[in-house]
C-alpha positions as CSV (number, residue, x, y, z in Angstrom):
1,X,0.0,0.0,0.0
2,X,0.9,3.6,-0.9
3,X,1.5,6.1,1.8
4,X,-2.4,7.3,3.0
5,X,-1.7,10.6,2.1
6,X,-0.8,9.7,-1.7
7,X,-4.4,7.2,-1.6
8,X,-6.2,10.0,-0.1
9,X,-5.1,12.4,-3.1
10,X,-6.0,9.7,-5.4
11,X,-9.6,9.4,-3.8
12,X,-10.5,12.6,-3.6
13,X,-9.5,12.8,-7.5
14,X,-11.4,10.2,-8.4
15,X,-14.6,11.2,-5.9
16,X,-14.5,14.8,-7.9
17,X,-14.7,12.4,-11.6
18,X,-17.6,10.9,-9.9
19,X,-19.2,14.4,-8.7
20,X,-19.6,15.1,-12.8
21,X,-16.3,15.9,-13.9
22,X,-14.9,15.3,-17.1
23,X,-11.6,13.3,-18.4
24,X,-10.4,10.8,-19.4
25,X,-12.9,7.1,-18.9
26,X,-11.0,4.5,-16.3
27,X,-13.4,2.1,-16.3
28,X,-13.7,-0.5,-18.7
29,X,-16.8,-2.2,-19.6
30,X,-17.3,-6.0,-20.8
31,X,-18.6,-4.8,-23.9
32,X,-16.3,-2.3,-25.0
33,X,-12.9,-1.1,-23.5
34,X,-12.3,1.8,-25.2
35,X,-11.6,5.4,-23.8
36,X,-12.5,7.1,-26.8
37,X,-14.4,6.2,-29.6
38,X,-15.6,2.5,-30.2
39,X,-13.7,-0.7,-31.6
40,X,-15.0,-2.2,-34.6
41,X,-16.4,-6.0,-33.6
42,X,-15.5,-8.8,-34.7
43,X,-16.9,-12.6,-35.0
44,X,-20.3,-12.0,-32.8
45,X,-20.4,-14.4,-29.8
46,X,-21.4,-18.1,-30.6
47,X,-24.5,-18.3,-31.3
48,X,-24.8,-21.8,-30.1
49,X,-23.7,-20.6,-26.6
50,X,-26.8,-18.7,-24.8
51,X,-26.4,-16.2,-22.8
52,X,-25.3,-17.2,-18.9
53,X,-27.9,-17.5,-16.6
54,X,-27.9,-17.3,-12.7
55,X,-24.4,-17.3,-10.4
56,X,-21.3,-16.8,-12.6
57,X,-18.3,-16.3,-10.9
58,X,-15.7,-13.2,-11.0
59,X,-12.0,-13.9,-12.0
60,X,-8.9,-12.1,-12.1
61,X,-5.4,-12.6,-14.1
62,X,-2.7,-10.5,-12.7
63,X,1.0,-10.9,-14.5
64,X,4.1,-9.0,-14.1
65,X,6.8,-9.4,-16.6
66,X,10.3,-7.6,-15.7
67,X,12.6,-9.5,-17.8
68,X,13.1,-6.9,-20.1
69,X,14.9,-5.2,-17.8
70,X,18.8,-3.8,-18.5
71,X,21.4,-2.8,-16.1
72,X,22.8,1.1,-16.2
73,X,19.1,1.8,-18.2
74,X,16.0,0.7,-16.5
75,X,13.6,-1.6,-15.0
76,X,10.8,-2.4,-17.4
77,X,7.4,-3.6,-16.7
78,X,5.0,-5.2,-18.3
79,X,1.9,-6.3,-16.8
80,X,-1.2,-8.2,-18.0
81,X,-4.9,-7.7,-16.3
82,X,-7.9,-9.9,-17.5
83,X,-10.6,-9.5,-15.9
84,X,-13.6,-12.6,-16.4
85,X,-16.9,-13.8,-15.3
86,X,-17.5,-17.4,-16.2
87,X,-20.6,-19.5,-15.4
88,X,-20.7,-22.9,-14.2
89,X,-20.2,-24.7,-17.4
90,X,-16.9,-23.0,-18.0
91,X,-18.4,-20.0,-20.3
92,X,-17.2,-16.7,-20.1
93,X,-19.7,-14.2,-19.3
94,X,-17.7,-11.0,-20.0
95,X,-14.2,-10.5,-20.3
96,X,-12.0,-6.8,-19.9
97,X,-8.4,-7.3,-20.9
98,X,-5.8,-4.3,-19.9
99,X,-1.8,-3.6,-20.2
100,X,0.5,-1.4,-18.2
101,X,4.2,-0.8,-19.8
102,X,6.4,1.3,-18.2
103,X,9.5,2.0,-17.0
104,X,11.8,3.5,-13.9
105,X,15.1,4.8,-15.5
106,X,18.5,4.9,-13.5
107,X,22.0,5.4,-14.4
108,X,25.3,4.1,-15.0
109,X,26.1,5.6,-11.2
110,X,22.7,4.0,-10.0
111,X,20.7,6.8,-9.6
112,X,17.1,7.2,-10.8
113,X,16.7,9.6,-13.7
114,X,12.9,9.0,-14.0
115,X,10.3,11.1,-12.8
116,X,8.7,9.1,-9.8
117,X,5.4,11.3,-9.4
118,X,4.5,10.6,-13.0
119,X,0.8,9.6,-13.9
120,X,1.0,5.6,-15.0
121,X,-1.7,5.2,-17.2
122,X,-2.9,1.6,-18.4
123,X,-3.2,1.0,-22.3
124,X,-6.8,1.4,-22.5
125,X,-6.6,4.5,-20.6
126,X,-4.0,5.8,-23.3
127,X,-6.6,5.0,-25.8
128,X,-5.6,6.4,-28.9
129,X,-2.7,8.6,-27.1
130,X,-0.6,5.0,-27.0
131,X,0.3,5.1,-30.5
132,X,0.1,2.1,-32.5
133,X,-1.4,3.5,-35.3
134,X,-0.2,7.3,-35.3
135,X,3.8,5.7,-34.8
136,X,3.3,2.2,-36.0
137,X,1.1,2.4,-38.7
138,X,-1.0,-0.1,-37.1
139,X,-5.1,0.0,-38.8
140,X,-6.0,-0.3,-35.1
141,X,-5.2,0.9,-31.8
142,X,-4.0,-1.1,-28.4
143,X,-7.4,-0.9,-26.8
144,X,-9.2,-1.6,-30.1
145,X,-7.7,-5.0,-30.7
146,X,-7.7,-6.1,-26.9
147,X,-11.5,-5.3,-27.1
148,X,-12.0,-7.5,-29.7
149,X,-10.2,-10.6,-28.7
150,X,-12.3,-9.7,-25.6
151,X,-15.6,-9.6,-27.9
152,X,-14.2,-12.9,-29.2
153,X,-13.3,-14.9,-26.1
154,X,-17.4,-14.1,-24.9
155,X,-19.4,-17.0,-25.5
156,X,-16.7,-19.6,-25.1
157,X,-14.9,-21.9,-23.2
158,X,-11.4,-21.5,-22.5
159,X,-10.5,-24.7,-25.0
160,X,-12.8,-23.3,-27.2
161,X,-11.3,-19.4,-27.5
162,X,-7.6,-21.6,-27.8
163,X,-8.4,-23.2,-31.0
164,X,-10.2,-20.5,-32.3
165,X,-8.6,-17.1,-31.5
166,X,-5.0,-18.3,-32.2
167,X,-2.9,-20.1,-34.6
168,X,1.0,-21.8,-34.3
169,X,2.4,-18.2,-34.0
170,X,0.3,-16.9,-31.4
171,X,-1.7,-14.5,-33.7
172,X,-5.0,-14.6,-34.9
173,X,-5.4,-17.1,-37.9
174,X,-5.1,-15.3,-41.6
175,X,-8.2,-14.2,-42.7
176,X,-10.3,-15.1,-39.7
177,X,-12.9,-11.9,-38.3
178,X,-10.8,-11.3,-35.3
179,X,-7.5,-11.1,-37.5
180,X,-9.1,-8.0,-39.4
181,X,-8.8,-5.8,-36.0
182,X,-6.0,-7.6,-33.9
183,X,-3.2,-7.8,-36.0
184,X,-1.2,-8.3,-32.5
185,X,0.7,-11.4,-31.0
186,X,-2.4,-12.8,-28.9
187,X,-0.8,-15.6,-27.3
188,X,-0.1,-14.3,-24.2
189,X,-3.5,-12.4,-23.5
190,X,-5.3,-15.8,-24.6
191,X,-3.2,-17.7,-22.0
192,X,-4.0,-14.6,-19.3
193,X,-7.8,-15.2,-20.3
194,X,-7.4,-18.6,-19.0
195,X,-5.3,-17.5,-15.7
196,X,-8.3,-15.6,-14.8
197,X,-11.1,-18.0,-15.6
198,X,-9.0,-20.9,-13.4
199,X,-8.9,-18.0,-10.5
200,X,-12.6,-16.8,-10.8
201,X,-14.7,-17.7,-7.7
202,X,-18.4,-17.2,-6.7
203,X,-17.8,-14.1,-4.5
204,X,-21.8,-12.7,-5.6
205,X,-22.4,-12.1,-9.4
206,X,-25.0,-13.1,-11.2
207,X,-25.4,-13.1,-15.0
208,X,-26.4,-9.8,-16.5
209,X,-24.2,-7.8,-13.7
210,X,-21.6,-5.1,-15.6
211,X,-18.2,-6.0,-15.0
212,X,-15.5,-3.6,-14.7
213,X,-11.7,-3.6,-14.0
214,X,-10.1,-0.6,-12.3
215,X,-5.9,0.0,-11.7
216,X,-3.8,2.6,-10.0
217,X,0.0,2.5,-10.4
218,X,2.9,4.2,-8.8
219,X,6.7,3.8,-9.3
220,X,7.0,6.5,-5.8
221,X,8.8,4.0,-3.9
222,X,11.8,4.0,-6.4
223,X,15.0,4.4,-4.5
224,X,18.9,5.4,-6.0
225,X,21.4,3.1,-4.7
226,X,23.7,4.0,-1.9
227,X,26.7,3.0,-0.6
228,X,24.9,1.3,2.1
229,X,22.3,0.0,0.2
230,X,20.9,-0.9,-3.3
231,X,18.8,0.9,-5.4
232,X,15.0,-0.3,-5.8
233,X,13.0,0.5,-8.9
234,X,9.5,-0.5,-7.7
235,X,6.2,-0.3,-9.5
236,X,3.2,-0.7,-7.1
237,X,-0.4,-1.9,-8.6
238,X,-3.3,-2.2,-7.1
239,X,-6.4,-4.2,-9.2
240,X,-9.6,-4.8,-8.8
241,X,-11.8,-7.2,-11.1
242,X,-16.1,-6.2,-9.4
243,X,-19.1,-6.5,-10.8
244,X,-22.1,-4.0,-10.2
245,X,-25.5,-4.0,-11.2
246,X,-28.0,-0.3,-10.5
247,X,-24.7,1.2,-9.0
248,X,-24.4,-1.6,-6.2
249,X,-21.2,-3.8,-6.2
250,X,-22.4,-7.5,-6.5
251,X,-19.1,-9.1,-6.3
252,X,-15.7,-7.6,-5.6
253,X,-11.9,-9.2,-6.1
254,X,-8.9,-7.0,-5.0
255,X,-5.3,-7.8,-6.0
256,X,-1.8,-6.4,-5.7
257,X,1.7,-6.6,-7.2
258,X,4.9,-4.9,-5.5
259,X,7.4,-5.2,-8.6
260,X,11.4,-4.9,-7.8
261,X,14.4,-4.4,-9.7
262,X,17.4,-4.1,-7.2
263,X,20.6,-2.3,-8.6
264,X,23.9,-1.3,-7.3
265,X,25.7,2.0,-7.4
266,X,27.5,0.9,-11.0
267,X,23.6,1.0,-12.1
268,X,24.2,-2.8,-12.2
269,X,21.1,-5.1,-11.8
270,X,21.3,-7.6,-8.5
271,X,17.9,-8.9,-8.7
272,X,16.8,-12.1,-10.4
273,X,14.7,-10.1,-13.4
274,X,13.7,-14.1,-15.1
275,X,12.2,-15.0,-11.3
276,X,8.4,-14.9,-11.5
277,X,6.6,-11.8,-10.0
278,X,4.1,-12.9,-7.6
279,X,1.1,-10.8,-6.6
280,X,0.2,-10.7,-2.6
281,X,-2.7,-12.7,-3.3
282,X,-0.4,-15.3,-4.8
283,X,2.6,-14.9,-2.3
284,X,-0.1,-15.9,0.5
285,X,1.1,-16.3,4.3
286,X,4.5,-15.6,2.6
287,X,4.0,-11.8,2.0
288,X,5.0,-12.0,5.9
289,X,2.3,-9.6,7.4
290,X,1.6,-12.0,10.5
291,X,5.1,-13.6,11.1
292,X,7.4,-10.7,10.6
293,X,4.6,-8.0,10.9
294,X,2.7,-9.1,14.0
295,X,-0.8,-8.7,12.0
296,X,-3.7,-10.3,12.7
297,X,-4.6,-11.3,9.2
298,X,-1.9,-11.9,5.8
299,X,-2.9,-9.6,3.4
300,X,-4.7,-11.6,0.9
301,X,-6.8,-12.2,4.1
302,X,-7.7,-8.6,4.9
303,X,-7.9,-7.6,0.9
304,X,-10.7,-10.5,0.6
305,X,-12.1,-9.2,3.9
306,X,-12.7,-5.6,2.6
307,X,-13.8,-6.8,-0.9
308,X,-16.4,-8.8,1.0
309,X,-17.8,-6.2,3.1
310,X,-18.2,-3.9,0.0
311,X,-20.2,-6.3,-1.8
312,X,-23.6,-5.5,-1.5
313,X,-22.7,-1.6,-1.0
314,X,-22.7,1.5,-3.5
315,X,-19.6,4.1,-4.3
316,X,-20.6,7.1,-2.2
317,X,-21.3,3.9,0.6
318,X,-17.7,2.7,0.0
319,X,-16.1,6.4,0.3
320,X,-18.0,6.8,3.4
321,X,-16.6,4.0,5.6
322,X,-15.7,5.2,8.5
323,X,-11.8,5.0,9.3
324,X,-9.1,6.3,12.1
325,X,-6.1,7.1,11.3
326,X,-6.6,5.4,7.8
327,X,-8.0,2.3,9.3
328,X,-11.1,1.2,9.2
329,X,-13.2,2.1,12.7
330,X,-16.2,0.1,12.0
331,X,-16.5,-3.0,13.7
332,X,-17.5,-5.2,11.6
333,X,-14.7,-4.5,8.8
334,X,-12.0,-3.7,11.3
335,X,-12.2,-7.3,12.9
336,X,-10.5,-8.4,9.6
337,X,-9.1,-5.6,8.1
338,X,-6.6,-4.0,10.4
339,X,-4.4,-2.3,7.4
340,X,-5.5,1.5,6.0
341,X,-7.9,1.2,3.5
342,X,-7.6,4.4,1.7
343,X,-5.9,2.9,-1.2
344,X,-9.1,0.4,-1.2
345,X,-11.4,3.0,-1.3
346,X,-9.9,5.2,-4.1
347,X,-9.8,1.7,-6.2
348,X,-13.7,0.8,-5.9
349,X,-14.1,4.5,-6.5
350,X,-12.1,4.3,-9.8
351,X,-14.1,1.5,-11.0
352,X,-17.5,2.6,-10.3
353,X,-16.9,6.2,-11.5
């Protein structure tokens, strides 16, 4: 978690969005994830498929790629979000897929040269401002060919969207619908679309609910190497993957990722950059809030915890939880959630702006 007085900026941004401003869209529906403008569909969902009925169940994908990274130049990042709900048969619902790419920049000396308070945006939230087609004479942009392998993947089962949506080289097969938008390598978003169907759990939707995924980034806990110590280039992300139906969450799924890349003072890297980069969800009791914290509850615990007790609950109901000192005061959510919740607040607000 960010510092509360950085999560508390970031709330009372996004609570002025939600009063009527205008800007730029964060929230990205299951039937189109575009900021500006609209994709152009492709291949409808199967018609053979009907539309889910009853409990589906919310899932999440959540990768981290820092193997990219070079010494004396920069950590790079690349993560993957998918965001699914998927009824008991194995059918997704509605699917969201996002990308964040940046970078923290340091030098030969192993000082950071980037700018640490800098917005990170997500790729859909660059919308047309990312560039594929304007630089890379793409016919499409970023968030126009995720939304349609999206569009594509609803309707089908895993197996199904694998022999369908890809062919040998990872791309979508020549002269197939969804080739005429995503002319990008697909593999790795199909195989994220899977991630987060295996993780999705029954945590309250029901079919017809609007899904919605939601991010906020920060690369403010970067650090220049010292003689004492090395040099951290750290990009925190905080997801959520919640469903909502007349302005009331129906279920609710919070994750986390603090990404490192540890350097020395020659700007060398010292940190394993092919080791995998596990979320706090994944890392489990081993995130180390109750043996080497003294907390109650291990993160993942406390992030399931809050997720749960905003189910059921609007925005402006979220925003008003009562807190002390960052923490929540309320009984019932500070039995198991013991950790400020400010940067839990100004995510649900994000998503349901």
């Amino acid at each position: 978690m960010k510092k509360q007085i950085a999560f508390s900026l970031v709330l009372a941004l996004v609570l002025s969005l939600l009063a009527g401003c205008t800007g730029t869209a964060v929230v990205y529906y299951g039937d189109c994830t575009c900021p500006t403008g609209s994709h152009t569909p492709t291949e409808p969902t199967n018609p053979s498929t009907p539309p889910a009925e009853g409990a589906v169940k919310t899932g999440l994908a959540f990768i981290t790629n820092v193997s990219e990274s070079a010494s004396g130049v920069q950590a790079k990042y690349d993560v993957t979000l998918v965001a699914v709900t998927v009824d008991d048969k194995g059918v997704i619902d509605q699917c969201i897929i996002d990308s964040i790419g940046t970078n923290v920049t340091f030098d030969a000396t192993g000082t950071i040269t980037a700018d640490l308070n800098a917005d990170i945006l997500s790729k859909n939230e660059l919308g047309d401002n990312y560039g594929m087609v304007q630089y890379g004479g793409a016919k499409y942009e970023w968030y126009q060919q995720a939304a349609a392998l999206a569009d594509y993947a609803e309707g089908k089962t895993v197996e199904q969207l694998k022999n369908g949506a890809i062919d040998e080289t990872g791309k979508a097969p020549a002269g197939s619908d969804l080739a005429s938008t995503a002319t990008i390598y697909l593999g790795g978003y199909v195989s994220a679309i899977e991630v987060a169907v295996n993780n999705a759990k029954n945590l309250g939707a029901q079919a017809g609910d609007e899904l919605r995924l939601a991010a906020i980034s920060s690369i403010a806990s970067s650090t220049s190497a010292t003689a004492e110590k090395n040099g951290t280039a750290q990009l925190d992300v905080d997801v959520t993957a919640l469903t909502v139906k007349d302005g009331v969450i129906t279920s609710c799924y919070i994750d986390s990722v603090q990404a490192k890349v540890t350097f020395d003072t020659t700007g060398t890297v010292t940190s394993d950059i092919t080791a995998a980069v596990k979320t706090k969800n994944e890392l489990g009791d081993s995130y180390g809030m109750v043996a080497w914290g003294g907390a109650k509850h291990e993160w993942y615990v406390q992030a399931a915890n809050f997720a749960s007790y905003v189910t059921g609950k609007t925005a402006a109901e979220v925003a008003g939880i009562a807190v002390s000192q960052g923490k929540p005061s309320d009984a019932d959510l500070s039995a198991g959630v013991t950790i400020a919740i400010g940067g839990f607040q100004a995510l649900i607000a994000k998503a349901l702006q």
